[in-house]
C-alpha positions in Angstrom: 17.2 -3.1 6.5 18.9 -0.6 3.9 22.1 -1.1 2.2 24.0 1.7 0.4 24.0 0.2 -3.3 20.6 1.2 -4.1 17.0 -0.3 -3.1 17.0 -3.4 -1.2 13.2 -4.8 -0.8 12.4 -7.1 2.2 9.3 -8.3 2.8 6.7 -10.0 0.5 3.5 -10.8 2.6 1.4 -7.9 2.6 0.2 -5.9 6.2 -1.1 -8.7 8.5 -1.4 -11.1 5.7 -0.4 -13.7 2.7 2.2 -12.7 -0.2 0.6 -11.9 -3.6 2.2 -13.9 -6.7 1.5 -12.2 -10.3 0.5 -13.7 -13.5 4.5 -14.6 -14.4 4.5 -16.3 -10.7 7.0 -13.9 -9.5 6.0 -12.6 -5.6 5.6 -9.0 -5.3 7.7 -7.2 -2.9 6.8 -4.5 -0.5 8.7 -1.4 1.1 8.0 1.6 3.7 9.7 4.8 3.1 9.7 7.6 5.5 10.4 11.5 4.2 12.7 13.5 6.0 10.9 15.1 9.1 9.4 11.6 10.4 12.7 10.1 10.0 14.5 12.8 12.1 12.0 12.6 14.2 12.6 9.1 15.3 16.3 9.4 15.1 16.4 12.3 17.4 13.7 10.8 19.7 15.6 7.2 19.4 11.9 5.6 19.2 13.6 3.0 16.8 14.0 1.3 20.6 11.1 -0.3 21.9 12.6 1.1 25.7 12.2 4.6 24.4 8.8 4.3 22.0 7.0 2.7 24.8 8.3 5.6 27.4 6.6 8.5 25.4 3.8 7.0 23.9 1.3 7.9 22.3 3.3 9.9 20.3 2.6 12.7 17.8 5.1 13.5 15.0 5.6 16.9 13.6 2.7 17.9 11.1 2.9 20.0 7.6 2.0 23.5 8.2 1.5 26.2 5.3 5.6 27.1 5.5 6.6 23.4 6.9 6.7 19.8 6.2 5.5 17.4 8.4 5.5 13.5 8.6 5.0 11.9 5.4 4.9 7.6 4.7 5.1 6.1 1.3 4.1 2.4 1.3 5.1 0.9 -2.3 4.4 -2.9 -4.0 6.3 -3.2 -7.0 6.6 -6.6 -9.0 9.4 -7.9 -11.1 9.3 -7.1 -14.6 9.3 -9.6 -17.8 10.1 -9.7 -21.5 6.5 -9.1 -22.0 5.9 -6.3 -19.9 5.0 -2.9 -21.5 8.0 -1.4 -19.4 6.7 2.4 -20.3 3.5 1.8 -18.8 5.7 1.5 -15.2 7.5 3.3 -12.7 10.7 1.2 -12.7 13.6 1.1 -10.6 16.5 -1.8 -10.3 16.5 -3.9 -7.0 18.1 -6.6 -5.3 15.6 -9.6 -4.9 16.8 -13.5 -3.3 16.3 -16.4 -5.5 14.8 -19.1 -3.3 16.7 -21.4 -5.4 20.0 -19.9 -5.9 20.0 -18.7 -2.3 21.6 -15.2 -3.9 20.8 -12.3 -4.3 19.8 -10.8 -8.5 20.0 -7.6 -9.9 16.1 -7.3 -11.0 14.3 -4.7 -12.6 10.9 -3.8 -10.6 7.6 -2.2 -11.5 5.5 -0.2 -9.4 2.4 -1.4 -9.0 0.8 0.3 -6.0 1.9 2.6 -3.2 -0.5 4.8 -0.4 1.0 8.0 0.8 0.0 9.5 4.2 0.9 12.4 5.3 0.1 13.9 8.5 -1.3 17.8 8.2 -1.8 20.2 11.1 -5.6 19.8 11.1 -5.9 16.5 10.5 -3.7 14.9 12.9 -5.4 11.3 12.1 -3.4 11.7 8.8 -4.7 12.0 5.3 -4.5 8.5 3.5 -4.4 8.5 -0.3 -3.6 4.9 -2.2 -2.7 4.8 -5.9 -2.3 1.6 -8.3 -1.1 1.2 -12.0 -3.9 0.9 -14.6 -3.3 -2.5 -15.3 -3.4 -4.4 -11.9 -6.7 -6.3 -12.4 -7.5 -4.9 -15.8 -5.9 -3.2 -18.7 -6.4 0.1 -18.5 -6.2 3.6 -20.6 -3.7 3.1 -23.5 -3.7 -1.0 -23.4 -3.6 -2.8 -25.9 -5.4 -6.7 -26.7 -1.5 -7.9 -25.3 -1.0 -5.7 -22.8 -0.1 -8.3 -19.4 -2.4 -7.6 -16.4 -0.8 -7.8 -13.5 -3.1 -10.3 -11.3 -5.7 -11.1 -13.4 -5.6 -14.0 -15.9 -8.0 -12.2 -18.2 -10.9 -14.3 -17.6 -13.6 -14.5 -15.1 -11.7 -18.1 -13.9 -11.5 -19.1 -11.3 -14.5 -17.4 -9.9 -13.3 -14.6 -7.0 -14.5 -14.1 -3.6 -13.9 -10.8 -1.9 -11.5 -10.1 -4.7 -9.2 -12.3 -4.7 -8.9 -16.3 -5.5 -5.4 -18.7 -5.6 -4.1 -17.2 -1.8 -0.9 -18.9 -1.2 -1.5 -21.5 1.5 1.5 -20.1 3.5 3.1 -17.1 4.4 7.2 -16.5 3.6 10.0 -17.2 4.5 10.3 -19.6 2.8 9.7 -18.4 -0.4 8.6 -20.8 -3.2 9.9 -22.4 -5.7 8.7 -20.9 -8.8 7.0 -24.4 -10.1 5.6 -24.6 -7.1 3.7 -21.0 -7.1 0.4 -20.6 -8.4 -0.7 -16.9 -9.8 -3.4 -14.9 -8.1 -6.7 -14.2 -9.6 -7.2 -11.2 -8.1 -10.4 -8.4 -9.2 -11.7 -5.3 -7.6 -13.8 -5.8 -4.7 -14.3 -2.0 -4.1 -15.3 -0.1 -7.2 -13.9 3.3 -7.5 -16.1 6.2 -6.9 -18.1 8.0 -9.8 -19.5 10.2 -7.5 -20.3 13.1 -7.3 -20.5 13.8 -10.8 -18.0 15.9 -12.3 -15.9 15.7 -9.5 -15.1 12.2 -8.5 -12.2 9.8 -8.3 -12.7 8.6 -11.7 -13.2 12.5 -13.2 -9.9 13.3 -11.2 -8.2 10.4 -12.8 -8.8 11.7 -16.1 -7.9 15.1 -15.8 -4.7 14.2 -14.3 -3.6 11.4 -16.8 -4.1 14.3 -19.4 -2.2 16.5 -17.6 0.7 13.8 -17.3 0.3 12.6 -21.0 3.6 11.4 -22.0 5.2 10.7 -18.6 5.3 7.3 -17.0 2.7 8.8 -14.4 -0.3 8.9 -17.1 -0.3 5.3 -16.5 -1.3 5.5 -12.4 -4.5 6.0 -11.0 -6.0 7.6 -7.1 -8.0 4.7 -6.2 -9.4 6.7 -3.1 -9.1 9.0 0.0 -9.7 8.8 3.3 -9.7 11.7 6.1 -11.0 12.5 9.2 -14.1 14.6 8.9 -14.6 15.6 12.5 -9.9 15.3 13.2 -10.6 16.9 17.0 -12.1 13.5 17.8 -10.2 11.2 18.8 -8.7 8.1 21.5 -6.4 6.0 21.3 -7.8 1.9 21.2 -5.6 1.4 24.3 -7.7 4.1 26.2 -11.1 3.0 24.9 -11.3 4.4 21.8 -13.2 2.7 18.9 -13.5 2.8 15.4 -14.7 5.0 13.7 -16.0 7.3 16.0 -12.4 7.9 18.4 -10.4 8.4 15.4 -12.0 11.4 13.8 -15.4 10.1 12.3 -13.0 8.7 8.7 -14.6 9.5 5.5 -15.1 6.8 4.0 -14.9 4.3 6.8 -14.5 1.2 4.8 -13.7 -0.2 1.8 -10.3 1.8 1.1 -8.5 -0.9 -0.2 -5.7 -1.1 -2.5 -5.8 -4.4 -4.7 -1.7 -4.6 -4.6 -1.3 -4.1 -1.4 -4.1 -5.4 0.7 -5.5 -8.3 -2.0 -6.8 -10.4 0.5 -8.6 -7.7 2.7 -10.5 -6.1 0.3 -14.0 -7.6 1.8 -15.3 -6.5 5.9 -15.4 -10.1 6.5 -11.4 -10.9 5.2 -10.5 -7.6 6.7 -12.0 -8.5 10.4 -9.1 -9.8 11.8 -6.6 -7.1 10.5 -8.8 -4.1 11.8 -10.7 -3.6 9.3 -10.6 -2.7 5.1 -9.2 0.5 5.0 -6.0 2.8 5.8 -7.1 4.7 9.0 -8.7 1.5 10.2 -6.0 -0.5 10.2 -3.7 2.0 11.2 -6.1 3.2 14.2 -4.6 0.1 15.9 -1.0 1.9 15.9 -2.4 5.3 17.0 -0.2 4.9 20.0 2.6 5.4 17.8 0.8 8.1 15.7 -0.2 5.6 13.1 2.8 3.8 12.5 2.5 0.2 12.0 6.4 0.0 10.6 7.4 2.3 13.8 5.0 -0.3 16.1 5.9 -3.2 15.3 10.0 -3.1 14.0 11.3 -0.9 16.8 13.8 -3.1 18.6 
């Protein structure tokens, strides 16, 4: 699912759900990376085989101590870039993406538009889940000007959104559209984030960390929000009993830890129900068997 020429992305409907098109009806594509110690971990372990992953689980991968890294996931959305795009405002890199059409494969330059990292520490063995977006997802953000594109928002308050979101594709891929045939998402932000406390919250972080990056592409990304386990000594595995949220470390927040790139249609309770819930830990509660890993769950072979 790699190739040696560079990035290949694979997959364009998001976690247990429908692709997202942007306003210049491309899809956006999705990605899982794994930093060093996980993937050793697995290769060592061979748990990339459903004989041996089922064998040892629940499993626990090595966590970051003060002098060592532990397991670390980066889940990115990135979306193809146009002629109008503001490509300074981006994270870019160059991918291979297949043209439904062609049925080939096109050089394409990509924009990130949203990525969580969790990273697994010695005292919070439930992971620490942070999610991040670009400024101008839903909105145009610091720096914008009146042309700037928004990613998956028209501009307008049409058509009216429910949960966040309005124009879901109808089906899932493969196949993938035909690009007359797609119909951009209107998508807004169901879950707003925090101003509080005062002084100290998302927002305020935000803005003392796009100062510090002035200049760099990263002024240009925003912490949407964290979540952690405040009591990380509780916790049971769903397939022992466990239940959510108090078996998996009492999560702080327990809801509404959504990121709009990357879980657009499961930003409300009600869309989330059937995907175990609206936010990181959970959804991921669900793999806990395989220490959280819904990539390591559900593509082992």
């Amino acid at each position: 699912m790699v190739n040696k020429g560079g990035t290949l992305l694979d997959g364009v409907n998001e976690a247990l759900s429908f692709p997202l098109i942007d306003q210049f009806k491309n899809y956006a594509w999705t990605e899982v990376r794994f930093n060093k110690p996980q993937y050793e971990f697995i290769r060592k372990n061979e748990f990339y085989l459903v004989k041996n992953l089922a064998a040892k689980q629940p499993i626990s991968m090595p966590a970051s101590r003060p002098d060592t890294m532990g397991a670390a996931m980066v889940k990115a959305t990135w979306r193809q870039m146009s002629g109008k795009d503001e490509r300074q405002r981006y994270y870019t890199v160059d991918a291979m993406l297949y043209n439904p059409e062609t049925k080939k494969c096109d050089k394409q330059t990509m924009g990130l538009v949203g990525f969580h990292i969790a990273h697994k520490l010695k005292d919070f063995p439930e992971w620490v889940w942070s999610t991040f977006e670009q400024v101008d997802n839903v909105a145009r953000g610091p720096g914008a000007n009146n042309s700037t594109p928004i990613s998956f928002n028209n501009g307008t308050q049409s058509p009216t959104t429910t949960g966040g979101w309005a124009n879901r594709p109808s089906q899932k891929s493969p196949p993938l559209l035909p690009i007359q045939q797609r119909i951009p998402a209107q998508v807004t932000r169901f879950n707003a984030i925090p101003t509080t406390p005062a002084g100290a919250s998302t927002q305020d972080l935000n803005r003392v960390y796009q100062e510090l990056l002035h200049d760099t592409v990263w002024q240009h990304y925003q912490l949407v929000i964290t979540q952690f386990p405040a009591k990380p000594k509780d916790f049971t595995t769903k397939e022992k009993g466990g239940i959510y949220p108090q078996d998996c470390g009492q999560p702080f927040p327990v809801d509404g830890c959504v990121n709009v790139a990357l879980e657009t249609f499961l930003q409300s309770k009600g869309d989330a129900a059937g995907a175990g819930g609206n936010s990181c830990m959970s959804c991921h509660y669900s793999a806990g068997k395989s220490d959280f890993s819904w990539v390591l769950q559900r593509r082992s072979h």
